[in-house]
Biopython code that builds the backbone (N, CA, C, O; Angstrom):
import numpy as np
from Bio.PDB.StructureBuilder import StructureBuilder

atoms = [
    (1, "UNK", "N", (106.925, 291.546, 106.793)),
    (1, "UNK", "CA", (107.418, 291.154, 108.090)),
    (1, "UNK", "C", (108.825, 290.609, 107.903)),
    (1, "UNK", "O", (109.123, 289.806, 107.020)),
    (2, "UNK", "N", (109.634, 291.088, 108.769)),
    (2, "UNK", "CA", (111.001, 290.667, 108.576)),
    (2, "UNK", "C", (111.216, 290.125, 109.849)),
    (2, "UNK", "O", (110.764, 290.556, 110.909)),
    (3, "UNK", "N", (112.371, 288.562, 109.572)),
    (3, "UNK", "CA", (112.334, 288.072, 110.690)),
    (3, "UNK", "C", (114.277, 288.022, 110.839)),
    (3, "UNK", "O", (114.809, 287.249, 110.042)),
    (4, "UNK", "N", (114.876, 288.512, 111.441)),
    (4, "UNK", "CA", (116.251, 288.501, 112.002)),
    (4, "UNK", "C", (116.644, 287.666, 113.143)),
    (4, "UNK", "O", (116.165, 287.882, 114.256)),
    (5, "UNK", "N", (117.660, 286.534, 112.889)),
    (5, "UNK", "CA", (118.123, 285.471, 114.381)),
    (5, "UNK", "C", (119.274, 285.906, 114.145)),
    (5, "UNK", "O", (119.792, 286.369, 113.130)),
    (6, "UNK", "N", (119.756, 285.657, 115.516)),
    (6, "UNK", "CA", (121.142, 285.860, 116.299)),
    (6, "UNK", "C", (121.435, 284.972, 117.247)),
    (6, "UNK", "O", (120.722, 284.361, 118.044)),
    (7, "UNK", "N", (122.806, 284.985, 117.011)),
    (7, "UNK", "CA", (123.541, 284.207, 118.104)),
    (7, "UNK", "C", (124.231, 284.740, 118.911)),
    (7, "UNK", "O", (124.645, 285.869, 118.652)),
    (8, "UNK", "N", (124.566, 284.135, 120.097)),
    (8, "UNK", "CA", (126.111, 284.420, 120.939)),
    (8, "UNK", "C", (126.941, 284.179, 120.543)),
    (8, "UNK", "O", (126.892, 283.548, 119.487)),
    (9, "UNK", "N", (128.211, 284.511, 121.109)),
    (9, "UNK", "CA", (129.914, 284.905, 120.476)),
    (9, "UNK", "C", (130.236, 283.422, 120.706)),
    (9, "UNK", "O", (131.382, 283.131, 120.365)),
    (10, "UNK", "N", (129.473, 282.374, 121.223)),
    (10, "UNK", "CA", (130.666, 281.106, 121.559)),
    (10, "UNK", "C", (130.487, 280.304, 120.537)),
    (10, "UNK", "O", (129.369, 280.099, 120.065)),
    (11, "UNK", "N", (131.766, 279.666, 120.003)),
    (11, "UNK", "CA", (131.899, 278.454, 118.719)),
    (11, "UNK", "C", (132.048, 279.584, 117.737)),
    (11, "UNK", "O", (132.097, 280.806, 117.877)),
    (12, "UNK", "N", (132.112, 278.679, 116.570)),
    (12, "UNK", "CA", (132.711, 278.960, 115.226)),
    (12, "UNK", "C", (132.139, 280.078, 114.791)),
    (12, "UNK", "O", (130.916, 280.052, 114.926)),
    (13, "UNK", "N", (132.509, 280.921, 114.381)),
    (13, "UNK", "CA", (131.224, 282.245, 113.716)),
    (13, "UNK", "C", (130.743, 281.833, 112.067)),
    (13, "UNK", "O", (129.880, 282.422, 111.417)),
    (14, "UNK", "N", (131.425, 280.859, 111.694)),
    (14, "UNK", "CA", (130.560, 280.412, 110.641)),
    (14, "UNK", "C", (129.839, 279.229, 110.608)),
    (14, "UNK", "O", (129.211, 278.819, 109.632)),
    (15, "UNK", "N", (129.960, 278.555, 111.946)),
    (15, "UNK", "CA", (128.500, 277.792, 112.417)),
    (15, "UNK", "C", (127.535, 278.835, 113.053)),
    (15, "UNK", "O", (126.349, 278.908, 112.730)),
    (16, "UNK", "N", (128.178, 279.707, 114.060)),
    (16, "UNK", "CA", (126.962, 280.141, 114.128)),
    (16, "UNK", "C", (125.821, 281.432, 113.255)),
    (16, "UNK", "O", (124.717, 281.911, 113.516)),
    (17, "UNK", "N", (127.087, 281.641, 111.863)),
    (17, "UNK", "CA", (126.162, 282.642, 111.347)),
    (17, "UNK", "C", (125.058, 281.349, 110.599)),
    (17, "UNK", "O", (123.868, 281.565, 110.365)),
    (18, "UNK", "N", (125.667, 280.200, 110.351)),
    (18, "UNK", "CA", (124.703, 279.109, 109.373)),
    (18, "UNK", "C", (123.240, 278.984, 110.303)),
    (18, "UNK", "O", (122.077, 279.139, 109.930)),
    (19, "UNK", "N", (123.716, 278.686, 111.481)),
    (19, "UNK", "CA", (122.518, 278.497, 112.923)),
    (19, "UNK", "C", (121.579, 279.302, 112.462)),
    (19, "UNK", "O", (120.498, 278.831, 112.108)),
    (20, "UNK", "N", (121.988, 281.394, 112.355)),
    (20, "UNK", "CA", (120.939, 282.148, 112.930)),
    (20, "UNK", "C", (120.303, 282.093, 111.551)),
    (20, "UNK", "O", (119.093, 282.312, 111.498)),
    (21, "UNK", "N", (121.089, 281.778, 110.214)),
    (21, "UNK", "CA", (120.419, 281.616, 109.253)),
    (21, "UNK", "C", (118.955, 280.555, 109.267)),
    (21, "UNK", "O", (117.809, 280.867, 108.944)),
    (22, "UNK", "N", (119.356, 279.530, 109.649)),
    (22, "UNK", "CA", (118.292, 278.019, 109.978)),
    (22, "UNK", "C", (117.147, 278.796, 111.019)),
    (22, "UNK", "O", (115.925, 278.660, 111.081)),
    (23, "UNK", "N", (117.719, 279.324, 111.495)),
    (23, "UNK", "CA", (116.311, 280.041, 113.272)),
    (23, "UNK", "C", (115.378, 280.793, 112.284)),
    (23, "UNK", "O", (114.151, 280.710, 112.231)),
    (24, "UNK", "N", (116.308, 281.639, 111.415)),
    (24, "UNK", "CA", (115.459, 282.961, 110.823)),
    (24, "UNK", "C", (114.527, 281.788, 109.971)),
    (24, "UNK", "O", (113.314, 281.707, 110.166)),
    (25, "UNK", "N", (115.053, 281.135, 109.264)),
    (25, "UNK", "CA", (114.047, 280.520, 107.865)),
    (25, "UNK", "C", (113.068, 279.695, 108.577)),
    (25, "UNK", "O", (111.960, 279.412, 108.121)),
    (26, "UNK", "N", (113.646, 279.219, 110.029)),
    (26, "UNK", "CA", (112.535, 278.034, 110.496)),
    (26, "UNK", "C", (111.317, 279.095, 111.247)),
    (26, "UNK", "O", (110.217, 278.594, 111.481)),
    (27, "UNK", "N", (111.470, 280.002, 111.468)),
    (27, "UNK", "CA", (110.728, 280.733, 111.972)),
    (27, "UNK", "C", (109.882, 281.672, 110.748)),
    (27, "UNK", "O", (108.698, 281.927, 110.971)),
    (28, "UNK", "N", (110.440, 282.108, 109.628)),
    (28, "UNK", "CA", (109.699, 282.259, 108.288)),
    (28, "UNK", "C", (108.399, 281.366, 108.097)),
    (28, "UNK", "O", (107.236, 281.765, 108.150)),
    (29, "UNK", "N", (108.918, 279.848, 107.822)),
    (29, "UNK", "CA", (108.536, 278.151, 107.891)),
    (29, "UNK", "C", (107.171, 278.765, 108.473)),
    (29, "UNK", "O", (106.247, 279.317, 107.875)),
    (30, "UNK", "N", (107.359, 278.468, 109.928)),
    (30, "UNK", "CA", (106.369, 278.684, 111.053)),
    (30, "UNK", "C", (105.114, 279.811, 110.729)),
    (30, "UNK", "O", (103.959, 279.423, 110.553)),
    (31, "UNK", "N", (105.435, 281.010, 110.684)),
    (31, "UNK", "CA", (104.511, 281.778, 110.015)),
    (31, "UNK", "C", (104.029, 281.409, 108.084)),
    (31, "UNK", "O", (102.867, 281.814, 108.120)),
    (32, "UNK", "N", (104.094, 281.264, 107.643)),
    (32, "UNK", "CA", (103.755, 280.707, 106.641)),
    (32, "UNK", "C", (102.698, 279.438, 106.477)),
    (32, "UNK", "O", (101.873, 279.323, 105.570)),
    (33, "UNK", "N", (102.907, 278.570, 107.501)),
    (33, "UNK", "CA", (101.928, 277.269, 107.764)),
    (33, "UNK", "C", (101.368, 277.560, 109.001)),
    (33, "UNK", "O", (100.952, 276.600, 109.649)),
    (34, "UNK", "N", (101.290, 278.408, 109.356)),
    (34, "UNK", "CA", (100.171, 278.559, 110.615)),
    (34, "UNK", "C", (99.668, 279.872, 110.519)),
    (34, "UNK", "O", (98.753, 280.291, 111.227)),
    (35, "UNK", "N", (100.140, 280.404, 109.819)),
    (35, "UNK", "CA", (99.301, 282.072, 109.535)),
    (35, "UNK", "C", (98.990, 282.276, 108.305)),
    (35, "UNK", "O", (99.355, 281.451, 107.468)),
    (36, "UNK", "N", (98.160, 283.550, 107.875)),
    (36, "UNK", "CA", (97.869, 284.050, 106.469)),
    (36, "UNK", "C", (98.822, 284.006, 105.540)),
    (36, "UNK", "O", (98.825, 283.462, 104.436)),
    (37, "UNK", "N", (99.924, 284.861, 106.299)),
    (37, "UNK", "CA", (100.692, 285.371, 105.899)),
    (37, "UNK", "C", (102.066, 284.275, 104.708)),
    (37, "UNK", "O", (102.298, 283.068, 104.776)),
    (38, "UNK", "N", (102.410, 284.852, 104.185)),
    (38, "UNK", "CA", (102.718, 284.064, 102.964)),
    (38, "UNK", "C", (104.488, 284.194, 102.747)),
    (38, "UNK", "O", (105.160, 284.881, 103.516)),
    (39, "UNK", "N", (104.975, 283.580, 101.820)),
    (39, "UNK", "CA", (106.824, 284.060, 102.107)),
    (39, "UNK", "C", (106.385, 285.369, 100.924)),
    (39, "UNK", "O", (106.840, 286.407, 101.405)),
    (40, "UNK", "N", (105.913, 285.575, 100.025)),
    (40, "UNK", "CA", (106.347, 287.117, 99.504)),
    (40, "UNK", "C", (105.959, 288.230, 100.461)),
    (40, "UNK", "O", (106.169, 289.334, 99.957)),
    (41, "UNK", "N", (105.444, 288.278, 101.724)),
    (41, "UNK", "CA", (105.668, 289.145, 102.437)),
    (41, "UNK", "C", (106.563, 289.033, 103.669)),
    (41, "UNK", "O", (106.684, 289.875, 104.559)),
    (42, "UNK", "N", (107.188, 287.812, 103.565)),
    (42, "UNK", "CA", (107.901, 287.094, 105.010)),
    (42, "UNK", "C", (109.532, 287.537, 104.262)),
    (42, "UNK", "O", (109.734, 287.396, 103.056)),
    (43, "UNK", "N", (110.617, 288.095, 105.261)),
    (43, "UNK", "CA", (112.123, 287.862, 104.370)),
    (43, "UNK", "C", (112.484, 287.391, 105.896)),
    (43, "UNK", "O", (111.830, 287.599, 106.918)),
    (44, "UNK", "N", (114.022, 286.526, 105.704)),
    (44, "UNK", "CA", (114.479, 286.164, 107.150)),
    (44, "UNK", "C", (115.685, 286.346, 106.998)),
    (44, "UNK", "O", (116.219, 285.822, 106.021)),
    (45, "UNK", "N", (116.301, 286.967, 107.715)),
    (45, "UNK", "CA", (118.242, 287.360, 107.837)),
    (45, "UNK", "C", (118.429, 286.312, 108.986)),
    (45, "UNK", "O", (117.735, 285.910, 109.919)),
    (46, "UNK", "N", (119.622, 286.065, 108.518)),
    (46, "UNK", "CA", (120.513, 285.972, 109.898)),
    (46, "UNK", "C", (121.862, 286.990, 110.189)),
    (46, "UNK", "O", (122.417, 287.609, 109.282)),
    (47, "UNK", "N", (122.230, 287.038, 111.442)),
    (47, "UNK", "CA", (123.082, 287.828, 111.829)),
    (47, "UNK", "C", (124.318, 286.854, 112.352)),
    (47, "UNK", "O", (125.308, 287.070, 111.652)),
    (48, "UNK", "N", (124.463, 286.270, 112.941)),
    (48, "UNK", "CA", (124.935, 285.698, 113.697)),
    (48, "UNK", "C", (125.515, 285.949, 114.815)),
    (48, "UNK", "O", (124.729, 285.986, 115.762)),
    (49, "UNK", "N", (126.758, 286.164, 115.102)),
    (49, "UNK", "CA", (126.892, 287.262, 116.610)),
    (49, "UNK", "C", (127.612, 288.799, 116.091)),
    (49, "UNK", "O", (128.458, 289.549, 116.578)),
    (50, "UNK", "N", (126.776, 288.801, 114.840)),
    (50, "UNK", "CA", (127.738, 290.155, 114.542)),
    (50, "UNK", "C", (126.436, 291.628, 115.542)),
    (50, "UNK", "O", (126.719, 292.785, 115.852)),
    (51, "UNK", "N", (125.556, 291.116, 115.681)),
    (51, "UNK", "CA", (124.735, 292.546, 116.571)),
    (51, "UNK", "C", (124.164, 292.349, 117.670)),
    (51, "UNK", "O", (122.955, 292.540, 117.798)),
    (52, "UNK", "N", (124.845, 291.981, 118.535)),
    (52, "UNK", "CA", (124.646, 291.712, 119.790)),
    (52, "UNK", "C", (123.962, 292.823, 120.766)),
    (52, "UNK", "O", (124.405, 293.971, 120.804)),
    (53, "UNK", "N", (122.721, 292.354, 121.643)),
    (53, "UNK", "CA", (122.223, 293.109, 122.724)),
    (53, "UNK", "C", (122.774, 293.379, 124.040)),
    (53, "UNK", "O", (122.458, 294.282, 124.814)),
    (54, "UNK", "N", (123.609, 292.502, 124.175)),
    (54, "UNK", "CA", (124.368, 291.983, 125.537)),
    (54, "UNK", "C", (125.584, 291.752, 125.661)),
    (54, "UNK", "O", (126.229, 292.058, 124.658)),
    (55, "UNK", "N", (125.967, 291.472, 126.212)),
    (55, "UNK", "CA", (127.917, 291.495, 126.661)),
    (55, "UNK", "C", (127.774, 289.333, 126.328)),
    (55, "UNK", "O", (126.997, 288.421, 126.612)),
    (56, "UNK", "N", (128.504, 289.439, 125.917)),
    (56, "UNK", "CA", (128.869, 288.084, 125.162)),
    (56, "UNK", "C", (129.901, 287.219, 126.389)),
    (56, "UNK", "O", (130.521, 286.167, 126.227)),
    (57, "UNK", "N", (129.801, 288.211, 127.804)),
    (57, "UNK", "CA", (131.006, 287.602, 128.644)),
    (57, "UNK", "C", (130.258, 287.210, 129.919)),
    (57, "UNK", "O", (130.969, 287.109, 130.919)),
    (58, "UNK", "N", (129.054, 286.989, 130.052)),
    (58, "UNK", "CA", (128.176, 286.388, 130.587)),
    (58, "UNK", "C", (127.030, 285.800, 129.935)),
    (58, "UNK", "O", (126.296, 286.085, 128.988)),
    (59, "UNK", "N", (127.188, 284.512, 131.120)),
    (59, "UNK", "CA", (125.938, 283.617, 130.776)),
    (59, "UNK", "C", (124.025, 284.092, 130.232)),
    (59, "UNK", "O", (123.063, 283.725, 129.558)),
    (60, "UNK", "N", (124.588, 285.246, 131.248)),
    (60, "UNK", "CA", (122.864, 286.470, 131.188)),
    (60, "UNK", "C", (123.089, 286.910, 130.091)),
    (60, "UNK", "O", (122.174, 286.773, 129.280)),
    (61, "UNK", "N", (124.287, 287.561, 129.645)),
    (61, "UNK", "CA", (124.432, 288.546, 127.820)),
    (61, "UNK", "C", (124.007, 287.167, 127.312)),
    (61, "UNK", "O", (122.806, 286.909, 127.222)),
    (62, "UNK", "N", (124.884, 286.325, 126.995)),
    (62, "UNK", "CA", (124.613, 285.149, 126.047)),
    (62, "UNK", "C", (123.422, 284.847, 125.712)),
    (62, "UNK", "O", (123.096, 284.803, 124.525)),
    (63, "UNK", "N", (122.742, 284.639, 126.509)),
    (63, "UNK", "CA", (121.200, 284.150, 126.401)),
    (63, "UNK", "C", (120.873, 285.213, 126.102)),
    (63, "UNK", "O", (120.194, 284.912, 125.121)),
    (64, "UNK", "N", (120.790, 286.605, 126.187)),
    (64, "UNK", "CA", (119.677, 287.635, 125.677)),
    (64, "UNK", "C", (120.348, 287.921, 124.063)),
    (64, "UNK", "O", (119.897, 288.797, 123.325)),
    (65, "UNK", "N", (121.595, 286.936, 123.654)),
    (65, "UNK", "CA", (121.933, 287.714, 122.365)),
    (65, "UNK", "C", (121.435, 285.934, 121.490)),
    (65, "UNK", "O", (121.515, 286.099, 120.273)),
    (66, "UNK", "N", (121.071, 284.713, 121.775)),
    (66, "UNK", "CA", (120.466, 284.058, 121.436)),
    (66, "UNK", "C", (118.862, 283.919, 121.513)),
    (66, "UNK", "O", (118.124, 283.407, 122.355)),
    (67, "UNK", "N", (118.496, 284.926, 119.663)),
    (67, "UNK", "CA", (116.664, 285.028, 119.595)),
    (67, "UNK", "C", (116.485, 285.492, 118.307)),
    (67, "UNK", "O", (117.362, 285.470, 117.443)),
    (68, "UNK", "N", (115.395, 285.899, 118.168)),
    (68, "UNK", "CA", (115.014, 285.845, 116.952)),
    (68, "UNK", "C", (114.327, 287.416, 116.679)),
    (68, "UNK", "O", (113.151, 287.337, 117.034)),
    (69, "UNK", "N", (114.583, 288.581, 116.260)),
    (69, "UNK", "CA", (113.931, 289.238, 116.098)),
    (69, "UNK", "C", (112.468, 289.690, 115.184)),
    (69, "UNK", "O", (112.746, 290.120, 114.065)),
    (70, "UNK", "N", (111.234, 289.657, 115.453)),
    (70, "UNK", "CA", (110.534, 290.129, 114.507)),
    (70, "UNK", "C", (110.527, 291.678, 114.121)),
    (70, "UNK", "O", (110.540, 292.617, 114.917)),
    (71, "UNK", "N", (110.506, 291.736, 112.839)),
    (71, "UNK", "CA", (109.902, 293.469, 112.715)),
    (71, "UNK", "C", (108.714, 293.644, 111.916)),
    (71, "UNK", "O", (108.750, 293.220, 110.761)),
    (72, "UNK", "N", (107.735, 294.165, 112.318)),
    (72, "UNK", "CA", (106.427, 294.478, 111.322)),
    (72, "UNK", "C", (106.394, 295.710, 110.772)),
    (72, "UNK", "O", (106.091, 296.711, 111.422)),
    (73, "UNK", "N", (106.845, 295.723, 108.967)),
    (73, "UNK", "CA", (106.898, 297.181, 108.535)),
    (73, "UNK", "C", (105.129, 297.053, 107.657)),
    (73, "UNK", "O", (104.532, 296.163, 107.051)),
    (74, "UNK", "N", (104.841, 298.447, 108.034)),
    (74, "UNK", "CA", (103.827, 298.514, 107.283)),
    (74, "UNK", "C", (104.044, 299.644, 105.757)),
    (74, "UNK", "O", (105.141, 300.183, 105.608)),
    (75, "UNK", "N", (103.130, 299.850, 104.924)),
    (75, "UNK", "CA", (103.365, 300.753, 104.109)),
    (75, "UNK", "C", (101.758, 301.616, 103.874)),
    (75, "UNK", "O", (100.691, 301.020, 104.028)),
    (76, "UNK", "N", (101.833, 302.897, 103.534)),
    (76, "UNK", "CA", (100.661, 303.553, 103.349)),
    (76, "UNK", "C", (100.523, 303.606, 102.036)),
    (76, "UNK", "O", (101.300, 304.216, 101.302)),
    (77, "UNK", "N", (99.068, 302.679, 101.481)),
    (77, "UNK", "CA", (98.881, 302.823, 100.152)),
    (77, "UNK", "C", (99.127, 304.624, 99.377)),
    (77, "UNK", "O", (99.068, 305.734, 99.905)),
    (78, "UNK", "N", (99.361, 304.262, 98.184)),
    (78, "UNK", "CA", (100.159, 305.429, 97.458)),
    (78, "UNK", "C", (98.311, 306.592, 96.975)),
    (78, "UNK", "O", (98.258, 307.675, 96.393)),
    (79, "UNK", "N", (97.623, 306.089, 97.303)),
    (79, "UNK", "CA", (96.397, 306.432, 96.867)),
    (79, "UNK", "C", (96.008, 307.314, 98.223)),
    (79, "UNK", "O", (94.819, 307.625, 98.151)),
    (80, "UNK", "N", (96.501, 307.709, 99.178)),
    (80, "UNK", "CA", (95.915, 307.844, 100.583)),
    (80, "UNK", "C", (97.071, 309.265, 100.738)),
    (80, "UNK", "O", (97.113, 309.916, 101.782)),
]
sb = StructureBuilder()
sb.init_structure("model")
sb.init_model(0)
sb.init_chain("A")
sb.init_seg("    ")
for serial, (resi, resn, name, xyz) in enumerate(atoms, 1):
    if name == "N":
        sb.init_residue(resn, " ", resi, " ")
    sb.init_atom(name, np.array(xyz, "f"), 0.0, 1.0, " ", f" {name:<3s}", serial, name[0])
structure = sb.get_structure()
C-alpha cells in the first residue's frame, strides 16, 4: 500500500514539500497501529505541490490539491 500527500501552491515549497512528507508518514503511523497491516508493506511519498489535481488559483483547486492519496497494489503469487 502506498500512501502519497500533497499540497497546494501557497507558502514556501520547501515547507510545503516537508508538510506532505509529515501527512504521508502520519498517515503510514495510522495504518500501522490500527490495522494488520505493517510498515514493510506500507511506503509514504510526499509530493508537495509538484502534482496537482486542481488549479492552484482557487480556493475550490486548493482544497482538492490538499490530501492524501492511497494506492492498493496487489501482486499475483509467482506459483499461479
Amino acid at each position: 500500500m502506498l500512501k502519497f500527500s500533497d499540497t497546494d501552491a501557497i507558502g514556501d515549497a520547501n515547507k510545503n514539500q516537508k508538510l506532505s512528507e509529515l501527512r504521508a508518514e502520519s498517515v503510514k503511523k495510522y495504518f500501522e497501529t490500527e490495522s494488520y497491516l505493517k510498515g514493510d508493506v506500507l511506503e509514504a511519498s510526499g509530493f508537495g505541490y509538484s502534482k496537482p489535481l486542481a488549479t492552484n488559483k482557487t480556493k475550490e483547486g486548493r482544497a482538492q490539491n490538499r490530501r492524501v492519496d492511497i494506492v492498493i497494489k496487489t501482486t499475483q503469487p509467482k506459483n499461479l
